[in-house]
C-alpha positions, -999 to 999 in steps of 0.1 A, spaced: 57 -309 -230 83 -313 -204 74 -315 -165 75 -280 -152 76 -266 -115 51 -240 -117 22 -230 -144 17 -193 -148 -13 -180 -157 -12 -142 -177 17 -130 -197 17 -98 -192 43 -68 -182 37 -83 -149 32 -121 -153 62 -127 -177 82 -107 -155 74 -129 -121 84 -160 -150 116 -144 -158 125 -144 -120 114 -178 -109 135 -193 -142 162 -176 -132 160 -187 -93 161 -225 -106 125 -233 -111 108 -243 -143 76 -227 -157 50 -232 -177 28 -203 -194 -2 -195 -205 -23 -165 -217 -54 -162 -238 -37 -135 -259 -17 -153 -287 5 -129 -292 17 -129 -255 24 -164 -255 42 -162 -290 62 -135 -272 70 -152 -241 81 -184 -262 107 -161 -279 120 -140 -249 119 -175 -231 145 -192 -260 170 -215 -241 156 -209 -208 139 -238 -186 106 -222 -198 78 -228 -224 43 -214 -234 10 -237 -234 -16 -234 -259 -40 -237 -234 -53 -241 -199 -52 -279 -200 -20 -284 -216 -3 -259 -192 -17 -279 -160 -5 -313 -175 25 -297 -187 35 -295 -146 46 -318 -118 22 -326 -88 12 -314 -67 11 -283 -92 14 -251 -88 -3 -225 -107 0 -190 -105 -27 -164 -120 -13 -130 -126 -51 -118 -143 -69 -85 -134 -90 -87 -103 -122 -93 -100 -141 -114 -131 -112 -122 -150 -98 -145 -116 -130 -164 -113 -135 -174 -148 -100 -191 -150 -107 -207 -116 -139 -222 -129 -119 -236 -159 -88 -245 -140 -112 -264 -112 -120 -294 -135 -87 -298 -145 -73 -299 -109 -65 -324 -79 -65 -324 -40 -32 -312 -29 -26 -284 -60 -17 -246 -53 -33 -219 -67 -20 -183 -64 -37 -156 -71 -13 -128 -73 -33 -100 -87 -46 -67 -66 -81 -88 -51 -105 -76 -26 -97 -99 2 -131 -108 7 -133 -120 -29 -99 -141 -18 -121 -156 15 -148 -163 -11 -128 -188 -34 -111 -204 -4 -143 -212 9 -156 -227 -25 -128 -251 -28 -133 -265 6 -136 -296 7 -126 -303 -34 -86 -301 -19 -72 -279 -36 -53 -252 -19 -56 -214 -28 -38 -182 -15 -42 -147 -21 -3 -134 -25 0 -95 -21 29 -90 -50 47 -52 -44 74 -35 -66 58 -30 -105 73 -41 -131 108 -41 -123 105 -58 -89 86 -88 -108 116 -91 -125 144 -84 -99 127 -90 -70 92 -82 -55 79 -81 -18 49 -111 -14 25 -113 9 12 -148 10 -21 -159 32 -47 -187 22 -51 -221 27 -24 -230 55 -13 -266 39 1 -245 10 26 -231 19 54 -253 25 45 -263 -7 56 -231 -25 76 -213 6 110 -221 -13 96 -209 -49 86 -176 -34 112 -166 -11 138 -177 -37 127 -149 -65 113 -127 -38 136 -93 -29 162 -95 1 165 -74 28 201 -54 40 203 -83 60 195 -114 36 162 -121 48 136 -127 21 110 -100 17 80 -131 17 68 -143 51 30 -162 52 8 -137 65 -21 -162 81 -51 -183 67 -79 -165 49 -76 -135 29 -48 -119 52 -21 -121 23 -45 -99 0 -55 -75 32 -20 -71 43 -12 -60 5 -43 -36 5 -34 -19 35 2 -12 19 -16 3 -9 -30 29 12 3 37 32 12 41 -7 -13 64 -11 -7 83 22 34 83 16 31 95 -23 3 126 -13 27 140 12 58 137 -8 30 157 -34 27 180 -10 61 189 3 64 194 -32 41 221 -33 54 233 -3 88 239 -20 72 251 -53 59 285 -29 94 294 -14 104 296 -49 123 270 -56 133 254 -92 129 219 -106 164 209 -104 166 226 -67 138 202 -54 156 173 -67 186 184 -50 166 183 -15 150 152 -25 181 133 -30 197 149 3 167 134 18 171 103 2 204 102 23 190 101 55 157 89 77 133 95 52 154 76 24 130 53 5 120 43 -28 93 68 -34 122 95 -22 145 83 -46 123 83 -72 105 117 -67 146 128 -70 148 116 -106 117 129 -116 121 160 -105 157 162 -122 145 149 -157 140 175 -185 115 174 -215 132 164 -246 106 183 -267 105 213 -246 140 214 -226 119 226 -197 114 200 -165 91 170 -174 71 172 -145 62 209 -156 40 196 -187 23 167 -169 -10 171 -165 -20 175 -129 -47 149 -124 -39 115 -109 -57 85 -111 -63 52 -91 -68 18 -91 -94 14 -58 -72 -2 -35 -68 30 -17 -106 36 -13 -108 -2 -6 -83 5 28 -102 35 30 -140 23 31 -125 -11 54 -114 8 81 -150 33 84 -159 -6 81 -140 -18 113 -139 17 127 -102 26 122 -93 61 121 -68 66 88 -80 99 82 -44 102 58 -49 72 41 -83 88 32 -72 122 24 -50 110 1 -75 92 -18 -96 121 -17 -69 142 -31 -64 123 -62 -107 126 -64 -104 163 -61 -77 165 -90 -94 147 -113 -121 177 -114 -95 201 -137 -119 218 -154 -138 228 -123 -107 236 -103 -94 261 -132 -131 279 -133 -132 278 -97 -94 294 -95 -108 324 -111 -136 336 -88 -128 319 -50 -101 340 -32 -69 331 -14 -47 345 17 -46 383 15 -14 385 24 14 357 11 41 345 37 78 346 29 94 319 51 135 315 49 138 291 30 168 271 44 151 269 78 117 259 62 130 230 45 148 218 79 111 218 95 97 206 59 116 174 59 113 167 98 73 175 88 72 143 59 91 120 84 65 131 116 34 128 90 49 95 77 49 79 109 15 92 114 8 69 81 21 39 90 5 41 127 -33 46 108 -20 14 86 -7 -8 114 -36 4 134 -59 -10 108 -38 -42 103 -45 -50 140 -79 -42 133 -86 -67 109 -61 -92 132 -90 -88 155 -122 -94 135 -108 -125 114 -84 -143 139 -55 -144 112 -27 -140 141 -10 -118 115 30 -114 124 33 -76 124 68 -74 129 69 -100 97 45 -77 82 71 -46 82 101 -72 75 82 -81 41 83 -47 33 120 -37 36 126 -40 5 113 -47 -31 80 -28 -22 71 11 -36 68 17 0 104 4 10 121 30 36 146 31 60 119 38 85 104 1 82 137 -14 104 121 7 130 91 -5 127 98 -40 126 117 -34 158 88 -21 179 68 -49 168 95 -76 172 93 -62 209 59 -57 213 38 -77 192 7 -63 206 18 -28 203 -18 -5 206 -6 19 182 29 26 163 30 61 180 28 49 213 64 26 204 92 45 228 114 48 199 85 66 176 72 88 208 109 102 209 106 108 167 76 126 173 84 147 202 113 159 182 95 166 150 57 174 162 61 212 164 79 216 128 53 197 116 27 221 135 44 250 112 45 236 82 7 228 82 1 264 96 24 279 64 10 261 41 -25 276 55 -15 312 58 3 302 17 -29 290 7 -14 253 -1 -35 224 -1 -21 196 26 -48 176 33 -24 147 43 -3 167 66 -34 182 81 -52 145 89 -17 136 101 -17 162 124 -52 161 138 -43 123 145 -21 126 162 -34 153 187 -69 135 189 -48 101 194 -29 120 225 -59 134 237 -72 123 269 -105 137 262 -120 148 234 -153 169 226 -172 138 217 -195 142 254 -209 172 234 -212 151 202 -229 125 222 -257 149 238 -267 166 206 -273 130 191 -296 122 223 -308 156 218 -319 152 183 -327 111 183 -327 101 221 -298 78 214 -290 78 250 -256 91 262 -228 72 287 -217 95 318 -178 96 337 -192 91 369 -215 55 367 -220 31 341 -254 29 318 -270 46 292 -286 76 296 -318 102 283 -321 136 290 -353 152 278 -331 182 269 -362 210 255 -376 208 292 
């Protein structure tokens, strides 16, 4: 077989896509899966191309120049460990290994810290945008092993998506298993972003409105602050009819959503390094509560509603609806960055937040206009506390706080479920809050387990034998 640049490791949707673009981008590869089929198919879509399949894990990692480079694009989890413990043999000090799947970044901290000392070099590469972006152009999110990376910095930021202003959408995001958290925590402003966009939905669906009217709104949206990718898209779902039915598509989907964990992983890391993301939670626990149809239909029929409906105009509702989804938004990304800095903390990674947003201007499902901003208040304050407190975002806020305090008190006297725009919301007004009722929370727990309390007026812990 011919020296290739770069071995990759599973052919599928995903793995022959991320191929596709590197070949195209001038680099050679090399593939392999265990599926036959797969790498018959990538041998034939591959005709005439600077590509080839291997029949096997050895004769893909002497099919490649050194140092190699190998990327796995294999579930998370079991599947990435068992290919590591074949590829290890066949490897030398100085060789790459990606691992671009969606991994636990613990799991990622693991494997770096078997290979110490053997040489080879491992990173954990966040890879954003499906499908398509594999193909055209996805957002990475590289951390690991340091020495790496100028070793694969011009392969990845070659097929990686640009920015409006040419800058590759691929920074490094720090040693360990930054690459992998950074990619989590996108997840869960995934989560957060595609829940309220769920629920301004529903919002619309009570003033009445039609299919094709919502789509209308969406893509006048789409137009301004809140354009994005998930905007854009919720615009052409909403507009697409049913072929069998000729009624909207959306109508005969079935309303339960599923999930792949990373979500609940951002979710159970930040109770873990106590960050509040009460939205990035919610949202999670919205696709759980969706998931329980047959409960939710019984439990329509007996558990009443508002008594009395409210009619909002609906021009002027979906003025303060949209300026709702952009305050709530921001809200999001504060409870992601705010974990993000978190983590920055605990592990040392000296993660480049400003970077951070950069990567995700663009081939990402959470590209938005509102990430320029972002990367702005962190390109002039790297050590910004909190998003909200950015001058720029405290104007947005001021501006859109109280229509976002009548949405989520419609959509309570409707009867709508908003548990994202709620959590937003309450974090916001805690998070401006100078002082909250937790003196009272912290006397009942030395009330009920002497846990001691701390007081305003002198330092120390305190007891207060509270019966006597």
């Amino acid at each position: 077989m011919q020296a290739m640049d770069i071995g990759l490791v599973g052919l599928g949707v995903m793995g022959e896509n991320l191929a596709l673009n590197l070949e195209r981008n001038g680099f050679s590869v090399s593939g392999f899966d265990l599926d036959a089929t797969r790498r018959e198919n990538f041998a034939l879509r591959t005709q005439g191309l600077r590509a080839q399949a291997a029949s096997s894990l050895p004769e893909l990692v002497s099919s490649l120049t050194l140092p190699r480079r190998i990327w796995m694009m294999v579930p998370a989890g079991a599947a990435v460990d068992e290919v590591l413990a074949q590829l290890r043999p066949l490897l030398s000090a100085g060789d790459v290994l990606i691992d671009g799947g969606n991994t636990l970044y613990t799991d990622t901290q693991r494997r770096i810290a078997a290979l110490q000392g053997s040489g080879i070099l491992y990173v954990g590469a966040g890879v954003s945008g499906g499908e398509e972006g594999a193909l055209s152009g996805p957002a990475l999110m590289p951390g690991g092993s340091p020495e790496a990376w100028p070793r694969i910095q011009a392969l990845m930021q070659a097929m990686s998506a640009k920015a409006e202003d040419g800058q590759p959408c691929c920074q490094w995001m720090g040693p360990g298993g930054s690459g992998h958290f950074v990619k989590m925590v996108h997840n869960g402003i995934e989560y957060a972003d595609m829940q309220m966009i769920c629920e301004a939905y529903a919002l619309m669906q009570s003033l009445g409105m039609t299919a094709n009217d919502m789509a209308a709104e969406f893509e006048r949206w789409n137009d301004g602050e809140l354009g994005s990718y998930l905007i854009d898209i919720t615009a052409q779902i909403l507009a697409k009819t049913d072929p069998e039915t000729g009624v909207p598509l959306v109508d005969v989907i079935l309303d339960t959503a599923e999930q792949k964990g990373t979500g609940k992983w951002a979710s159970q890391i930040a109770l873990d390094l106590g960050v509040s993301a009460p939205t990035i939670a919610e949202a999670v626990f919205a696709r759980t509560l969706s998931a329980i149809k047959t409960e939710r239909v019984a439990a329509s029929l007996v558990l009443s509603g508002p008594s009395v409906a409210t009619a909002p105009e609906r021009g002027a509702m979906l003025g303060k609806l949209r300026r709702a989804l952009l305050a709530a938004k921001i809200c999001a990304y504060a409870q992601g960055f705010a974990l993000l800095r978190a983590a920055d903390r605990e592990h040392q990674w000296q993660l480049p937040m400003a970077q951070v947003a950069s990567v995700w201007r663009a081939g990402c499902i959470i590209r938005a206009h509102l990430l320029e901003d972002i990367r702005r208040a962190y390109a002039q304050q790297a050590d910004l506390p909190n998003l909200l407190v950015d001058p720029h975002f405290a104007r947005v806020m001021a501006d859109c706080q109280q229509d976002l305090r009548e949405v989520v008190a419609m959509a309570a006297l409707s009867g709508v479920a908003v548990p994202a725009f709620m959590s937003a919301l309450s974090y916001y007004d805690a998070y401006r809050s100078a002082r909250l009722p937790a003196n009272l929370l912290q006397a009942q727990r030395d009330y009920f387990g002497a846990h001691t309390y701390q007081r305003t007026d002198r330092a120390g812990k305190f007891h207060t034998r509270w019966g006597d």
